[in-house]
Structures are given as C-alpha cells and as structure tokens.
N, C-alpha and C positions, 0 to 999 in steps of 0.2 A: 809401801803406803805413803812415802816420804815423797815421793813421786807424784801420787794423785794427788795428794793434798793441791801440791803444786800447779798442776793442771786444773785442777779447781780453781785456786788462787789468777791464773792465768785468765780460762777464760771468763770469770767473772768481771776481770777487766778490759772484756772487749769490748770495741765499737759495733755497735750492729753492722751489719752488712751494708755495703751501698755501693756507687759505681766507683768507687774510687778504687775496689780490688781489682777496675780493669782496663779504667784509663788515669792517664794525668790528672791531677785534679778531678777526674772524674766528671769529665765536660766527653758527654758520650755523642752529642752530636755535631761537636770542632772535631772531631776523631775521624768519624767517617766522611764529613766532609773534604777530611785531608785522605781519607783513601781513597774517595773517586776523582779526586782531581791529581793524584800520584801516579806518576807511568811505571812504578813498582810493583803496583796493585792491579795494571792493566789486564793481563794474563786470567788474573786468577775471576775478576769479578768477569769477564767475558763469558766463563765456562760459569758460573754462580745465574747470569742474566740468563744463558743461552737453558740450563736445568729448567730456572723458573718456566722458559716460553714450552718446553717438551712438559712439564711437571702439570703446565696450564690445560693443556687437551686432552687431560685425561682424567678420570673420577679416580677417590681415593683408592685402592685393591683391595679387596677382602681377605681377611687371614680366615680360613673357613677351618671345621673342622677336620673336615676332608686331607688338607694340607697338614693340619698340624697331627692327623694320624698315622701319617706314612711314615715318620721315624719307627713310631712301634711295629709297624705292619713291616716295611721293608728296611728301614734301617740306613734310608738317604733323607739328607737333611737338606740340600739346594734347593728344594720346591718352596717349600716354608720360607726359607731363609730368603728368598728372593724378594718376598713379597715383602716382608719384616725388613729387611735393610732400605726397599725402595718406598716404604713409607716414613724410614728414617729420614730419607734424602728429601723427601719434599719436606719435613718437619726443617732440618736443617738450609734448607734453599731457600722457604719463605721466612723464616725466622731472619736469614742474613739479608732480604729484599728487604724487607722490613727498617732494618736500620739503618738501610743503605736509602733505601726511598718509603720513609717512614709517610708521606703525603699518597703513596700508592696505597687507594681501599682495596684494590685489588691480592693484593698483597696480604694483607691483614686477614682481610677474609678467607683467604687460603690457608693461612698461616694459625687461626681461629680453628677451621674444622680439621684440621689434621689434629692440631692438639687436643681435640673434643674425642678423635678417633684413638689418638693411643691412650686417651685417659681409662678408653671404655673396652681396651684390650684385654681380655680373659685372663691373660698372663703376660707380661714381660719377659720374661725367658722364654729361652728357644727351647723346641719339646727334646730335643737332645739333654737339655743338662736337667731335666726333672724327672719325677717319680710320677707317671700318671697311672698310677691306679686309684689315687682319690685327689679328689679338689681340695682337701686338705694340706695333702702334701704336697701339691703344686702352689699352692698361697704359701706353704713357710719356704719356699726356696728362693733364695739372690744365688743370682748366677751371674754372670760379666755383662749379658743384654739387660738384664732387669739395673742391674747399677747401673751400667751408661744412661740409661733409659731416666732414672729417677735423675741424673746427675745433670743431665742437659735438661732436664724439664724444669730442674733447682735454677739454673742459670737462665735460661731463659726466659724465665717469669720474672727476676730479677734485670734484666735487660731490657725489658721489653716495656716494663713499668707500667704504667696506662694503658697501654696500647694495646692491653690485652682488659677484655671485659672484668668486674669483679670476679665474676663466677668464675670464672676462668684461674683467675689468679685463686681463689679459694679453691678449685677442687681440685690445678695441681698437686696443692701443698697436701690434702687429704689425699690423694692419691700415693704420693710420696710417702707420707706418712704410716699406711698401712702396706704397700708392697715393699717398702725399706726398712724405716725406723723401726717397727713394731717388729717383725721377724726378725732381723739383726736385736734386737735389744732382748727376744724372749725365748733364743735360744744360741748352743753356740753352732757356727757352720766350718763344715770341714776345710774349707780355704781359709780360714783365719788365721790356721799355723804352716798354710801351703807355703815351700820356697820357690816359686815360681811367677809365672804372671799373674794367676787368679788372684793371689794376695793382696796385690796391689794393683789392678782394675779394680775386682771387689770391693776392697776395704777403702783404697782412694776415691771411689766412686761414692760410698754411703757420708765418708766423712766430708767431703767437699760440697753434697747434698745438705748435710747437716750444716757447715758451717755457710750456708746460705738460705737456707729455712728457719731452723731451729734457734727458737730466743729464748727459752728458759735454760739457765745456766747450769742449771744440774743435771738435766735430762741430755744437753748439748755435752758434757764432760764426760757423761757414762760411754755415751757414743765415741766421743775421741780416744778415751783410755782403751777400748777395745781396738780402733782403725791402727793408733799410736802400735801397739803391738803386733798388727799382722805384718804393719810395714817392717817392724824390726825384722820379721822371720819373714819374708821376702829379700831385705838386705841380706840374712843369709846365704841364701841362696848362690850367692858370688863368692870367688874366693878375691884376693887380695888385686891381682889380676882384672877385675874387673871384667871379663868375658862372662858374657851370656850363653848360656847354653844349650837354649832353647832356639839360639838365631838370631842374627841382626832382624827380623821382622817383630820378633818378642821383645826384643829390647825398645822399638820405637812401640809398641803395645804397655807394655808394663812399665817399663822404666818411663814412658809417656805421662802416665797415672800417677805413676808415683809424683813425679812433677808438676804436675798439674796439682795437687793435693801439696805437696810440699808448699807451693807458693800461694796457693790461699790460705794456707796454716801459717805463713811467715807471716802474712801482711795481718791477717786478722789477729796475730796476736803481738802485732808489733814486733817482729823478732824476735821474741822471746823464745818460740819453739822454730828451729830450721835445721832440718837434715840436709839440706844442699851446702852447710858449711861440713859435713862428717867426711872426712878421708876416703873414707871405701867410696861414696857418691860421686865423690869427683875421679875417682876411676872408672867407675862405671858407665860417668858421660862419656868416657875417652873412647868409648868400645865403637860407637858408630865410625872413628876416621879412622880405624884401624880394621876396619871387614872389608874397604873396598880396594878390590886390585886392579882398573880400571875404567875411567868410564862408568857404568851402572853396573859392572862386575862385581859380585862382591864374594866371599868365603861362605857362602850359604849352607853349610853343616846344618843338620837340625829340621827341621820343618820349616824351612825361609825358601823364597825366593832365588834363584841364580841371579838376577836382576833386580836392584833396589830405586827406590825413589829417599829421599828424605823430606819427612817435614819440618821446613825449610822454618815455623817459628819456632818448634822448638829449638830445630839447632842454634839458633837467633840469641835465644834466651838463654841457653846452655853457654855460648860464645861470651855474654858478656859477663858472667860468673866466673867463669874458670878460661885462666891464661891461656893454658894448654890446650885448648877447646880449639880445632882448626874452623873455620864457617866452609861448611862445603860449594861448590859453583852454586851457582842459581840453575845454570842446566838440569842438574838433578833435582827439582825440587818435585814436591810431588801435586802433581793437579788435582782441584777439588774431585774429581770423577775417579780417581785412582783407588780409592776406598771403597771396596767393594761392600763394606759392612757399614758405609756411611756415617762415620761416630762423627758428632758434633764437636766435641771437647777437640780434636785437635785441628778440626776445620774453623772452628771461630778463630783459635789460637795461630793459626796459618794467617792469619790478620792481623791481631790484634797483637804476634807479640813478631811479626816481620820487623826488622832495621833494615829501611831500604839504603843506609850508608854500608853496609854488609855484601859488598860486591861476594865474594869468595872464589877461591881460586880450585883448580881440582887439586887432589893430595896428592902430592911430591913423594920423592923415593921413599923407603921407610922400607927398615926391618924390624919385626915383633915377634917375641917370643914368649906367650900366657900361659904364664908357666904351670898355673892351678889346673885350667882346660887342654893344658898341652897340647894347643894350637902353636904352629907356626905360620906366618905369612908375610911377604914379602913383595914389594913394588919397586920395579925397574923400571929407568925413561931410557932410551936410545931414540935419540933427535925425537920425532914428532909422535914415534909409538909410545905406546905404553905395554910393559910386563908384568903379569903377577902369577906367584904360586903361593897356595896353600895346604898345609896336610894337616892333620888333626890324630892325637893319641885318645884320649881318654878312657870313658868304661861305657859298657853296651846297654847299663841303666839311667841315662843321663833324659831330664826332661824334656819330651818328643822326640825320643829315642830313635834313632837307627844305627843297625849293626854297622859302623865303619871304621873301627880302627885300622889304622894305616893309609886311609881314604885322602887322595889328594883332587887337587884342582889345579887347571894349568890355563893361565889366561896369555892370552897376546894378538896385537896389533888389531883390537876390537873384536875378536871373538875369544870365545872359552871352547877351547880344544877338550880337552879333558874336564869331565862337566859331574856337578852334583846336582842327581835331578828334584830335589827339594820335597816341597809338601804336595803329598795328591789327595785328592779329594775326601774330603772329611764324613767316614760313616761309621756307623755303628759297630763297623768290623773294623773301623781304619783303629780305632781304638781297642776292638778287641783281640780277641783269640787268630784272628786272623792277619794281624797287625806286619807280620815278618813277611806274610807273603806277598806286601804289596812291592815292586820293584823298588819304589822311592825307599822304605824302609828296610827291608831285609839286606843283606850283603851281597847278594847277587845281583842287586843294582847299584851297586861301588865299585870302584877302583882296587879291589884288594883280590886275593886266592880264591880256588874254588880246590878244596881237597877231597878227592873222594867224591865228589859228587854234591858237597857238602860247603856251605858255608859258615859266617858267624855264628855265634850265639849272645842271645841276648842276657841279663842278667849284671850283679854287680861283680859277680866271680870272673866275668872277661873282660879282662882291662889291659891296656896297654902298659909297659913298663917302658920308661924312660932309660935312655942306653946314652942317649947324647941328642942337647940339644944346643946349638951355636950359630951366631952371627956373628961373620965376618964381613970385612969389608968389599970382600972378591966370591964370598962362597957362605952358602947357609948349609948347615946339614941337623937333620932329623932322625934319630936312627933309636930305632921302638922295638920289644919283645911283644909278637903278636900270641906267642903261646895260648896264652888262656883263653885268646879271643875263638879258639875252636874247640872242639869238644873231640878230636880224633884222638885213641888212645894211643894209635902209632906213633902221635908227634910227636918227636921229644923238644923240640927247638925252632924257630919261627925268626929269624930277626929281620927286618925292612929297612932300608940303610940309605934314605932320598939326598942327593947332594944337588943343589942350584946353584949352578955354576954361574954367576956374576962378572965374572972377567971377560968374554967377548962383546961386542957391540950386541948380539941378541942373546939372551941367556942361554942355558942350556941346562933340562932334570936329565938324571940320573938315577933309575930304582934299583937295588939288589936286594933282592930278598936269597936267605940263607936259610937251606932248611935241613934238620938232623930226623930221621925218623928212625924206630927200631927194625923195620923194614920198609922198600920200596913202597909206597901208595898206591894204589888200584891205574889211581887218576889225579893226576897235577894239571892247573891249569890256572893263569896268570889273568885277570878279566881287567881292560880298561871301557870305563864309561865317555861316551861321547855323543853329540848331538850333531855331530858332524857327521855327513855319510863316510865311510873309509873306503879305501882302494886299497890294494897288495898288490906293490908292484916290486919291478927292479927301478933301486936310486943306488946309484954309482954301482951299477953290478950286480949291486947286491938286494935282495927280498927284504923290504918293508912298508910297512903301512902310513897311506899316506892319507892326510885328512885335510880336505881343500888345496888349495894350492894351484889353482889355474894358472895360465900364464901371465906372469906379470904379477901376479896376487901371492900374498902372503899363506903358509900353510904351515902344517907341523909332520912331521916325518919320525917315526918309532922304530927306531932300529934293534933287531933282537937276532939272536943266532938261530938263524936257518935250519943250520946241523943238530939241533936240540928241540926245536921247537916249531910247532906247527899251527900257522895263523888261519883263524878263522873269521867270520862275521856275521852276526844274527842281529836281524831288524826285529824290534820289540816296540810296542807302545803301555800307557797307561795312562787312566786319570787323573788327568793334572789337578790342580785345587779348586777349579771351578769346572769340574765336573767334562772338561774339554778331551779329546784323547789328545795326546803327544807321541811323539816318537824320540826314540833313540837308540842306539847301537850299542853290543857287545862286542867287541875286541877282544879275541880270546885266543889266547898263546897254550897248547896246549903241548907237553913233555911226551916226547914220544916217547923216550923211554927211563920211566922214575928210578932215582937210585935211592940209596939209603941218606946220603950227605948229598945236595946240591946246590949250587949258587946261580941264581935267575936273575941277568942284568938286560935292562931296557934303558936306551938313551932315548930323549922328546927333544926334538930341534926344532926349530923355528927357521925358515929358511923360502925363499924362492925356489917353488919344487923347480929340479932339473932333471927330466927322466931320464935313463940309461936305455941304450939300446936295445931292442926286442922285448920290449914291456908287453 
C-alpha cells in the first residue's frame, strides 16, 4: 500500500505530456530539420521516402472477414497478418513524411485516412490471439497488436499535434480509451503475470498509451500500478545472467517495450520511477553483444532468427546508459522494411534516439558463459575471418520451446556451417498439439541423437545437467547430462562433452557423447543440422563429410570413424517464418553396430578442403 500511495504521490506531480519526452527542448521541427540534412539519416529516410512513393499507388487493403476467418477455418494466420502489418506500414511511412515534410498535404492526407481506417478496425488483435465466438469476447482482449496499435496511435497524435484534424485527435484518444484503458482497467488478463514478452509489449504498451493520453491523476495511477507490476514479473523472467530465452529476436521485442516504457516513465516522472538504473536491467541490455558470433550470425536458440539486424536506436540509447553497453557496426542496423510486422515504436525510435557520433565497431573476441540459460558462446578473429560457436544446456519447457538440449552452432569465415533452423511459420498447430513435429522445434531438427528412432522430449522433467562449464584462454568446454532429455527406459547415461579448441590459427569443435544403456539400442544415430549441402568424401584418406569448401574457398570437414559409423544425408525442407519453404540437411552418422557402453567422437574443422585421391 506504501507503494501506491507513492505512485499516487508521483504521478500527481507530473507535467502533462508534451514534446519534450522526445526531443531537446522539445523543438520537434529543428529535430527533423537536422535529420534530413544528416548523411546519418541518409539510408534510412531513402527507404521511408521510397515506402511512401509504393504506399502512394495503392488504396488502403481491406481486412475482410474472409481473411480474418481463416485462423479458425484453417489455422494460418499470414493472409490476415499481411494485410494488418501493411496497413501498419503506411500508418507508420506517412506519419514519418509528415514530420519529415510537414508542408507535404499529400502526406497528411494519406496519413489522415489510414488513421480514420485503423480507427474503424473491428478489432486490433490479430484473430490468432482472440476468442471469436462472441464480439464480446473479442472487445475485452489486449493482445500485443491491439497495444502496439493503441501505443503508436497515443504517440502520434501527440507528435503530430495540429496536423491532425480535431476529430481525429478526439476519436484516437476514444478509441484508445475503449480498446485499452477500459478492458485493461475492468478486468485482469492473463499476460499481466506472463514472464515473457507478452508482459512487456502488453503492459508497456497500455502504460506508455496512458502516460500520453491519460490526464486525470487517479485513473492514470490505477493503470501504472497494474503495467508497474506485469513489468516486474517479466523482469522475472531472466535469471541473473541476463539471457533471454525466447531469443535475441524477443529480446529486441520485449526488452524493446519495456524500454520504450521505461523512458517515458523516467522522464514523465522526473526520475523518480526508473528501472533502467535496476542491476538485473542492465544485464539484460548486455544480452544483444553477447548472441552475435559473426557478422549477422548470431546464437539463434529459441524461435529467432539465424540472421539478425539491430535496431540501431535502441542500441544507441542502451549505449549511453550503461558503460558496458558495446554500440554494434552501423552494418547491422536494421532497415525500415526489415519489420515485417511494421511496429512504429521502434521505427520512430530508429530516429529519434540514433547518435550519429556512434560509429560502432563489430564485436571483438569474447567468451560467455550464462550460466542460469546454460548457454555457451564464443567469438574468435584469426586475421580478417571471424569464428563462432555456441551450444545451449537448458530445459525442453523454456518460452518458445524446442527440444535441443545439447544443440550447437558453429559459425566461420561468413557462413554457419552447422545451423539452428529457428522460427517457422506461425499456426494454430505451430503452437499446438502439433508443435514437436515441426522440424524447427522438435529435435530431429537439431544437432543432438536420435535413439531408437526417437528423439527429445518436451516438458520441465528434460533438462540438461550441467557436468562442466569453462573458459579458457586456449579452450572452452561444455559437457551436459542429456539423460532426462529422452524418455528411452534403456538409457541409463547420456553425457555430451563439446571442447573448442582456440589454440590454432582456425578453431577446431570437438563432440563426444558417452552413452551407458542397459542394453544395446535398436538404433543409434548422431544427426548434425546444416544448410550447407554436404558431400562424403575421402579427405586425407579417410571418409568424411565435407560442407563447402571449393577450391580456394573456405569449408568445414567432420571427421568421424568409419569403422563405427555410417554417414548419411537427407535433403528436408520447411516453413520458414514467413510462410516461404527452406531447405536443409540432415547429417546422420548412424552406429552400425550399438553396444551397451559407447563413446561417439566427431571433430568440425575449418580448413581449405584438400581431397584425397579416388574420391
């Protein structure tokens, strides 16, 4: 109670809202004047100008009902979502023409009826996250698009100022007010004690709404006492470590939000309330310079990406708070188009909170060991390449699950030889009952055993046990009890024992896995993932698999014993995250003949393939 009081006390002493939460002084048009005359800025408003001209020959898209029944009919959501993001994109392209070339009616006009069109949107949420069997139930739901949605419509009406007709500006804020305020305030929703992203989109989203609509001081306090806590139980969510677990893509999502809320709660309460000074926070920012292992390579675990971008203000803004904070290149930043979901909030902020003195350079060597996620990962330079590997312990219940304990990754000299194929396409099954069998999630699309015919199992009973984890200055090793992570009652023993060898001018992994059963297994069999096509050849003699490596060109070479072991390769595809097929290869070492006790060793080289005679 001592608490609210306080937060009462707090925000009764606020200033209303104005532009100073988002420039200098709050001089919004010396702002932009200084972004189009900045070669900082060049890049991005090119691709903003170039949107508006494609955004210009077209009429607004209809979200029809049609579109928004096929989640319940079949259970894909891209059709919908398509349309719903790309009328974000014009919301967000003419909103930024707008204050880029506020003397443009053309602009305004655009920028006018889209906002008249999402005002007049059936729902804000996407029909995946609601209950449609009554229009009741779909009005009390906040979902992540309905808060973005209300969040950027807060802000922009407050940016826009005039420039937007009265009605306009009055029947955002009535809009807001009853797709937000009023369901968040007249019930509770189950993401409010989620420790995930939802907590903080969701709840950062209502409350950065609110602290830029909402002027009566008590009805403004009830809403932050409710947002003030979901954020705490998303801080959860982390252990001390800082690691996300959901993936560097969730973390530039959530931890996005939360910051994004964080710093309108700092400034509008004068400092009084700031989670960006709390410990765990500023570990949490450390998580982005610690996933990449070169180049746009990063530890993608989880539903992310193999490939990342950053956005380039928040890192910007993380940078000048926290010492430790590296500024990533400008190479990686991310292009306004890269958003497939179009969220305004961190595209305005791709601007507004850019320091164009923020050269940044790529990340240098580093070893990391997170210890609560029982990730390891690791970045080597030798002259102009770069190297990384990562392997990951954990449990098979971890938010956006896949079964991969033991699951590594192996990057060098610009590609990723050994590969996590990340998030695929998002449906009704990708979250349900059907969830294991998609290759991205189940374990037969990792880097780990296939027993019996059998892989992972999901759940919090399969976890990895931690055996040794250590960085050296010549040598990293990870070595994990995969036990529980299968369910075979033969197993008795499981250990996986990775060592990266750091001492040659190109690294060198090393895997043994050690297995005790109470009898021989049906079927043993050793699967690496790669996007690489593989070859089985003879190198020095001897039979292994080799992945790239033309002449001249860099490749990786998997050495395994012959006399034990028999390689295979199966071409597989799947739906990647935007609904595209992908391909990829299983690598499969198969035990010719299983004992009771075995030990399964594979070296990964990096080398200019040399083939041996009679390949």
């Amino acid at each position: 109670m001592e608490k609210n009081r306080e937060l009462g006390s707090i925000v009764r002493g606020m200033a209303p809202a104005d532009l100073r939460l988002y420039y200098p002084g709050g001089d919004q048009r010396r702002f932009w004047q200084g972004v189009l005359s900045h070669p900082a800025y060049r890049s991005a408003l090119r691709e903003i100008e170039e949107e508006g001209v494609r955004l210009s020959q077209d009429s607004i898209p209809q979200l029809t009902y049609g579109l928004f029944a096929l989640y319940e009919r079949q259970g894909t959501r891209l059709e919908y979502e398509r349309v719903y993001f790309e009328r974000r994109r014009r919301m967000n392209t003419f909103a930024l023409l707008s204050l880029l070339h506020p003397e443009r009616e053309d602009y305004l006009t655009s920028l006018h009826d889209i906002l008249w069109a999402i005002c007049d949107e059936y729902t804000w949420c996407l029909p995946a996250h609601v209950d449609a069997s009554s229009a009741e139930k779909i009005r009390g739901t906040i979902d992540l698009f309905s808060a973005e949605t209300g969040f950027a419509l807060s802000e922009i009406r407050l940016l826009l100022g005039d420039m937007l007709p009265p009605l306009l500006h009055s029947r955002i804020a009535d809009e807001v007010n009853e797709r937000l305020f009023k369901p968040f305030l007249d019930h509770m929703h189950g993401w409010e004690t989620a420790t995930h992203n939802w907590s903080a989109v969701c709840a950062g989203s209502v409350g950065s709404a609110a602290l830029l609509l909402v002027q009566d001081s008590e009805r403004l306090t009830q809403i932050l006492k409710r947002t003030e806590a979901s954020m705490a139980c998303y801080l959860q969510g982390f252990g001390a470590d800082g690691a996300c677990l959901e993936g560097l893509g969730y973390w530039n999502y959530g931890f996005g939000y939360f910051v994004y809320y964080a710093e309108l709660l700092r400034k509008r309460s004068r400092g009084a309330i700031d989670w960006l000074r709390e410990e765990k926070v500023s570990k949490i920012a450390l998580f982005q310079q610690k996933c990449f292992l070169g180049g746009g390579a990063v530890a993608n675990f989880s539903d992310s990406q193999p490939r990342a971008a950053v956005q380039t203000g928040l890192s910007h803004y993380l940078a000048g708070i926290y010492e430790a904070f590296e500024s990533p290149p400008l190479s990686l930043s991310a292009g306004y188009r890269e958003d497939h979901c179009s969220r305004w909030a961190p595209a305005l902020r791709n601007l507004i909170w850019l320091d164009p003195g923020r050269t940044g350079k790529e990340w240098g060597e580093a070893d990391y060991y997170l210890e609560d996620a029982q990730w390891l990962i690791s970045r080597v330079a030798s002259g102009h390449e770069r190297y990384g590997f990562a392997a990951k312990g954990g449990r098979n219940d971890e938010p956006h699950n896949h079964n991969d304990l033991g699951h590594f990754i192996l990057y060098g000299a610009g590609e990723v030889w050994c590969s996590d194929l990340g998030c695929g396409e998002y449906t009704a099954d990708y979250f349900g009952e059907g969830r294991y069998g998609y290759d991205c999630n189940g374990s037969q699309g990792h880097s780990v055993p296939v027993i019996n015919g059998r892989g992972q199992s999901e759940g919090p009973d399969s976890e990895a046990i931690v055996l040794e984890a250590s960085l050296e200055t010549e040598e990293d090793r990870l070595r994990l009890d995969l036990t529980k992570a299968y369910r075979e009652p033969e197993l008795l023993g499981l250990i996986r024992t990775m060592v990266w060898n750091k001492r040659r001018p190109q690294p060198e992994l090393t895997v043994i896995d050690e297995y005790r059963f109470n009898r021989p297994p049906d079927s043993l069999l050793e699967r690496i993932v790669t996007r690489v096509k593989p070859d089985i050849r003879l190198v020095d003699g001897e039979h292994a698999v080799v992945l790239g490596g033309s002449k001249g060109k860099s490749g990786l070479v998997i050495r395994y014993d012959d006399g034990r072991l028999t390689a295979a390769v199966q071409a597989r595809t799947y739906r990647d995250h935007y609904g595209k097929e992908a391909s990829w290869y299983a690598v499969d070492f198969e035990v010719k003949q299983p004992e009771t006790v075995m030990a399964l060793a594979f070296e990964f080289q990096f080398i200019e393939v040399k083939i041996g005679e009679g390949e």
